[in-house]
C-alpha positions in Angstrom: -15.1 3.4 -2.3 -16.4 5.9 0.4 -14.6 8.4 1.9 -15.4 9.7 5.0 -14.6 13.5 6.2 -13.2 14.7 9.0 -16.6 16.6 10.5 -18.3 13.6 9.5 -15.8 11.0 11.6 -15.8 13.5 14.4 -19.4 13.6 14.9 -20.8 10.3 14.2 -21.0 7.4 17.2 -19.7 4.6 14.2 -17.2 6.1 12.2 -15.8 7.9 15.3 -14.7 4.8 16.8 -13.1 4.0 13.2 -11.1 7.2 13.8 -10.3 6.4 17.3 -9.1 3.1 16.1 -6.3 4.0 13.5 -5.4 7.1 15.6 -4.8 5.1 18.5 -2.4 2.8 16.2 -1.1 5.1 14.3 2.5 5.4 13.9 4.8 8.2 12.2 7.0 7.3 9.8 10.4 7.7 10.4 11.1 9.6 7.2 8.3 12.2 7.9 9.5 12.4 11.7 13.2 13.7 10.3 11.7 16.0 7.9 9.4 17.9 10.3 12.8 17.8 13.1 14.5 19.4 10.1 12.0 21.8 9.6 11.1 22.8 12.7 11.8 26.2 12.7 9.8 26.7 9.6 6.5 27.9 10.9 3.4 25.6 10.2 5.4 23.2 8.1 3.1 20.1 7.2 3.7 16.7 6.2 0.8 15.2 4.6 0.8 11.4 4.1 -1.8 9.0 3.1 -1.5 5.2 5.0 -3.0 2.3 3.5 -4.3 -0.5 6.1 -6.4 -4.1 5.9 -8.2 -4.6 9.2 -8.2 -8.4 9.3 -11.8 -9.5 10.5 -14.1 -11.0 8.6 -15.2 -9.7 6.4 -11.4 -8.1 5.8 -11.8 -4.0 5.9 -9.4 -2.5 3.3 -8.9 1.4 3.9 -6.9 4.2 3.5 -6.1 7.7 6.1 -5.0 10.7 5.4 -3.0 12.5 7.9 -1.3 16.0 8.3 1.3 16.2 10.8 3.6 19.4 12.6 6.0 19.8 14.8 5.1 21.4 18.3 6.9 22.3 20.9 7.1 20.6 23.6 5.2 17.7 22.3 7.3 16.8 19.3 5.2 15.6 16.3 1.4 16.0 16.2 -0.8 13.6 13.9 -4.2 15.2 12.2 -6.2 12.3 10.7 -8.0 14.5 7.8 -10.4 11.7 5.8 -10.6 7.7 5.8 -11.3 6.1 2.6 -13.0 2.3 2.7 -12.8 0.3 -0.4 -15.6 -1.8 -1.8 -13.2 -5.0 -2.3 -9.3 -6.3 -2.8 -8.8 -5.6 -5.9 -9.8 -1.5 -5.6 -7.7 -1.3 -2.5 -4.6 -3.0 -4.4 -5.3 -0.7 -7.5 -5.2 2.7 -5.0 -2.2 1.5 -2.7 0.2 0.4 -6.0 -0.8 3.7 -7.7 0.0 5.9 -4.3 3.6 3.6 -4.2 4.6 4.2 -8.1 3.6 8.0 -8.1 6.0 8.3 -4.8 9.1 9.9 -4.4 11.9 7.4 -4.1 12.7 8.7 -1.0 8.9 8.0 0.4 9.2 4.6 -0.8 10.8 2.4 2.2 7.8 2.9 4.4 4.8 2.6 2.1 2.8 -0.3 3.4 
């Protein structure tokens, strides 16, 4: 696996349109959406969240993102990709995702990919 930072994603032609690519189909989960409303008036209160995805060409691309997200006012919640992870094969990817999904809180579980 390689994982890519976020200077390195932000400054590179390739791996920037990578980023631009699972930011522009990125979706909060709803869970981490009603914890940041809930927490809103806690100043800089973070959710961070890690979101496993298989981009279905060929040859597949199985990958992981980090993300931080806030709440701002007036924009509601505010997504900070931090690092993208890119597995060699299957079988690594399916080893990372299972171990994220047994180590989360039951409460996280629902919307785990």
């Amino acid at each position: 696996m390689i994982e890519i930072d976020r200077p390195t994603f932000k400054s590179d032609p390739i791996w920037r349109k990578l980023f631009e690519s699972l930011r522009d189909q990125h979706k909060v989960a709803d869970h981490t959406e009603n914890t940041l409303l809930e927490n809103k008036h806690t100043k800089d209160f973070c959710v961070e969240s890690r979101q496993f995805i298989v981009i279905d060409r060929a040859p597949q691309i199985y990958l992981h993102y980090d993300t931080a997200n806030w709440f701002k006012e007036p924009m509601g919640v505010q997504v900070r990709i931090e690092s993208i992870g890119i597995y060699d094969d299957f079988m690594e990817y399916e080893k990372a995702r299972m171990f994220q999904l047994h180590r989360a809180q039951s409460k996280d579980i629902p919307n785990i990919n």
